[in-house]
C-alpha positions as a Markdown table, in Angstrom:
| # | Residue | x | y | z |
|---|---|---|---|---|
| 1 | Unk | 1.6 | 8.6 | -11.5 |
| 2 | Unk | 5.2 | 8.3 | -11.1 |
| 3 | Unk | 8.2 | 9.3 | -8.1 |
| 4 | Unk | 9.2 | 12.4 | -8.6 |
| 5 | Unk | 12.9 | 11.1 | -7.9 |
| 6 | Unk | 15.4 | 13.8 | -6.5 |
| 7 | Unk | 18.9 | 14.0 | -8.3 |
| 8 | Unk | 20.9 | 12.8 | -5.8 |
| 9 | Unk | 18.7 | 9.0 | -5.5 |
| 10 | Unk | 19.2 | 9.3 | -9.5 |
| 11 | Unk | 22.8 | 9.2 | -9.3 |
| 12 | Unk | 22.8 | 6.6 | -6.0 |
| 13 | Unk | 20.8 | 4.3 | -8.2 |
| 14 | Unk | 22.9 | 4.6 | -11.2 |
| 15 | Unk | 26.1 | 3.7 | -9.3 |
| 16 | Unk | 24.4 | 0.7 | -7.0 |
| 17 | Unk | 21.9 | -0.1 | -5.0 |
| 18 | Unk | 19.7 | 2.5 | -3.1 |
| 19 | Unk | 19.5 | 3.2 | 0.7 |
| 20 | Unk | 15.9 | 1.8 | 1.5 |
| 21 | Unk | 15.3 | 5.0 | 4.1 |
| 22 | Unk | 15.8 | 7.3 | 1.0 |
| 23 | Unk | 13.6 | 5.2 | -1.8 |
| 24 | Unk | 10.6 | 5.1 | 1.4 |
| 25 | Unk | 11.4 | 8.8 | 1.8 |
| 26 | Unk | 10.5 | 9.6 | -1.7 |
| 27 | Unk | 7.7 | 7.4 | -2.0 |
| 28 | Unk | 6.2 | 9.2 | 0.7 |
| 29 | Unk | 7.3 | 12.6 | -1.0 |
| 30 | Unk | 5.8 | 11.3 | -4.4 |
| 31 | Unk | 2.6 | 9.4 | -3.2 |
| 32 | Unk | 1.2 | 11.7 | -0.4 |
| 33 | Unk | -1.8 | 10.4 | -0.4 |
| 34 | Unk | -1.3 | 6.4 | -0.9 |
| 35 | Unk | 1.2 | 7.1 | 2.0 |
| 36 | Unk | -1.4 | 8.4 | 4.1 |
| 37 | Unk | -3.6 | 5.8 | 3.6 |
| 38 | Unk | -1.1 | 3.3 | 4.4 |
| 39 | Unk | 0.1 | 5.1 | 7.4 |
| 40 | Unk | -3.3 | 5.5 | 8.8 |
| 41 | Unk | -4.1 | 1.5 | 8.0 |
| 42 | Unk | -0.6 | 0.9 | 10.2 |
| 43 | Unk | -1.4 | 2.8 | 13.3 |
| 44 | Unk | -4.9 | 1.8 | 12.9 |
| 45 | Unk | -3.2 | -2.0 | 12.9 |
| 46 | Unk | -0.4 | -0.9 | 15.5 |
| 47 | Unk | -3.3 | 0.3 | 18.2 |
| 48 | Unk | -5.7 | -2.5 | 17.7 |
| 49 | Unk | -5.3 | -6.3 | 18.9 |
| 50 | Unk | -6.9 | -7.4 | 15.4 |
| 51 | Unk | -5.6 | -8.9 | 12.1 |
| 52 | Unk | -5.3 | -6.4 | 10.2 |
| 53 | Unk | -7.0 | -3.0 | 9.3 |
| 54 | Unk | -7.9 | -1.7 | 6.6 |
| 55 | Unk | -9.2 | 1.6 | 4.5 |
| 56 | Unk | -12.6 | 1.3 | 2.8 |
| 57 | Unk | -13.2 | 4.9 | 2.0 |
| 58 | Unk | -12.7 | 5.6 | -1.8 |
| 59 | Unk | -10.0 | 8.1 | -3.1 |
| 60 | Unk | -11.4 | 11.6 | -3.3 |
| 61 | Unk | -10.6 | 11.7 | -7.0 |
| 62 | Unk | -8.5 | 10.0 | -9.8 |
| 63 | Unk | -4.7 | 12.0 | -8.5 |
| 64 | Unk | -5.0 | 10.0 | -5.5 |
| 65 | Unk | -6.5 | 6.6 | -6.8 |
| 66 | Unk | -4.1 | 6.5 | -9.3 |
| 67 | Unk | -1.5 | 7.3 | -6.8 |
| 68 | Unk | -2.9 | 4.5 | -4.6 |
| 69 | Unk | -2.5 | 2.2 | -7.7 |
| 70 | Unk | 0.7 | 2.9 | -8.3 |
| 71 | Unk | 1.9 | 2.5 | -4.6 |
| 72 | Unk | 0.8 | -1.3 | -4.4 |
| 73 | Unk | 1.2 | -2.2 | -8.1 |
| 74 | Unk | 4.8 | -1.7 | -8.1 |
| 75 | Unk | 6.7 | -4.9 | -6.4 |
| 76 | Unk | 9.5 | -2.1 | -4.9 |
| 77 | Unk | 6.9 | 0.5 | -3.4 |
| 78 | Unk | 5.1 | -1.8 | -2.3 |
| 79 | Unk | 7.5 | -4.2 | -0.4 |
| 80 | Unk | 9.2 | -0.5 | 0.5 |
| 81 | Unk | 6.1 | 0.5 | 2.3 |
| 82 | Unk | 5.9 | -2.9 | 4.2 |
| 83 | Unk | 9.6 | -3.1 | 5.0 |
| 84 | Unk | 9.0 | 0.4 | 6.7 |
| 85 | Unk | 5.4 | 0.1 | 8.1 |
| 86 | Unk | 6.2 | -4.0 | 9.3 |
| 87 | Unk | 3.1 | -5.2 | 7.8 |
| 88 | Unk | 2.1 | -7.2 | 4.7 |
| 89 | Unk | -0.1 | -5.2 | 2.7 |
| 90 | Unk | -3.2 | -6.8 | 0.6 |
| 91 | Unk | -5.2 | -4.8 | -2.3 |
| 92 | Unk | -8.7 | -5.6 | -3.4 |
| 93 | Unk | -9.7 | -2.8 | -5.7 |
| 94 | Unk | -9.0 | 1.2 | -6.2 |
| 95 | Unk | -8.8 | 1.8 | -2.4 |
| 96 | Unk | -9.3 | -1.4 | -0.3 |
| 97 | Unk | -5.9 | -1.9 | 1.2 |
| 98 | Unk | -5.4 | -3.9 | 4.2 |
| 99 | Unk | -2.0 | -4.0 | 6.9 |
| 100 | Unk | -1.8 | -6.9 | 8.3 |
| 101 | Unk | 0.3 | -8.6 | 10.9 |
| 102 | Unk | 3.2 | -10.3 | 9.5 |
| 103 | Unk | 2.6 | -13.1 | 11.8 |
| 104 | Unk | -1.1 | -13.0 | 10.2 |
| 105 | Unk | 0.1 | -14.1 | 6.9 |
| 106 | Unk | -0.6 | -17.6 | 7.4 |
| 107 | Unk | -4.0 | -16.7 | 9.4 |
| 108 | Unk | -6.9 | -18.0 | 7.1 |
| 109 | Unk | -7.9 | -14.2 | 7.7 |
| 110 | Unk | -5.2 | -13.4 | 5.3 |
| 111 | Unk | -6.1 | -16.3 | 3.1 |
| 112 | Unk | -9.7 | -15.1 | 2.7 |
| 113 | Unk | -9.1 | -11.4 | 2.6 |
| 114 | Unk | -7.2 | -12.1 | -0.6 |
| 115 | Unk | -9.0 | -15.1 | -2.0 |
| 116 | Unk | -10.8 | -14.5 | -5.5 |
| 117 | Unk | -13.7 | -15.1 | -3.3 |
| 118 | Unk | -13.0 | -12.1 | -1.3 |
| 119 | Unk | -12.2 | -10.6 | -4.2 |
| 120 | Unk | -15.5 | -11.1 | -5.9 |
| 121 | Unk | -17.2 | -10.4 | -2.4 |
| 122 | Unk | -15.8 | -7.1 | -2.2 |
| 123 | Unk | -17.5 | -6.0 | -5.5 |
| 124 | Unk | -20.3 | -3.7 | -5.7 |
| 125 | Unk | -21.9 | -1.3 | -8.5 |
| 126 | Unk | -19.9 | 1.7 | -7.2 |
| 127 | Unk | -16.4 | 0.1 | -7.3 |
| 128 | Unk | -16.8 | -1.5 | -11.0 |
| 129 | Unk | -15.6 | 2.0 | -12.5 |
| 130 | Unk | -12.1 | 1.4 | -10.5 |
């Protein structure tokens, strides 16, 4: 899965560095579907007094787990997405993603959600195809 990247950000990102509203802009144009996750997981986080939130409800099918997977595999998209949504995103599998507060980061919350213990914890038959 990769960003469809319109001419004119070509050109910008040949000459220099790239205008972080427009690289977000088509990430979101790109990766409809990891960006509604993400967007969802931020409000979720945004009207709550927790954490962090997360999404625990698989991809309806490969196009959008793999664009999920590309969203937070990449170092840019993914520190893109948190730049713009003001959260520190954490991945467990093909569609646990968590927002959580930056001031969270140091929380033993954090800590555990991405610990290989909560990695292995958050395992089950039904993921071990992801």
């Amino acid at each position: 899965m990769s960003l469809t990247v319109p001419p004119s950000l070509l050109e910008a990102a040949e000459s220099g560095p790239v205008d972080d509203e427009a690289f977000v802009a088509c990430v979101r144009d790109s990766l409809p579907y990891a960006w509604q996750v993400v967007s969802r997981i931020a409000a979720d986080l945004d009207s709550s007094d927790g954490a962090f939130a997360d999404n625990v409800v698989p991809p309806p099918g490969e196009a959008e787990r793999g664009q999920l997977l590309r969203a937070l595999a990449s170092d840019a998209i993914r520190s893109g997405l948190e730049r713009h949504f003001g959260v520190k995103l954490a991945f467990q599998n093909c569609h646990r993603v968590a927002a959580f507060r930056l001031s969270a980061v140091d929380s033993d919350t954090y800590r555990r959600f991405v610990s290989a213990r909560g990695q292995l914890l958050n395992q089950s038959p039904e993921l071990r195809d992801c």
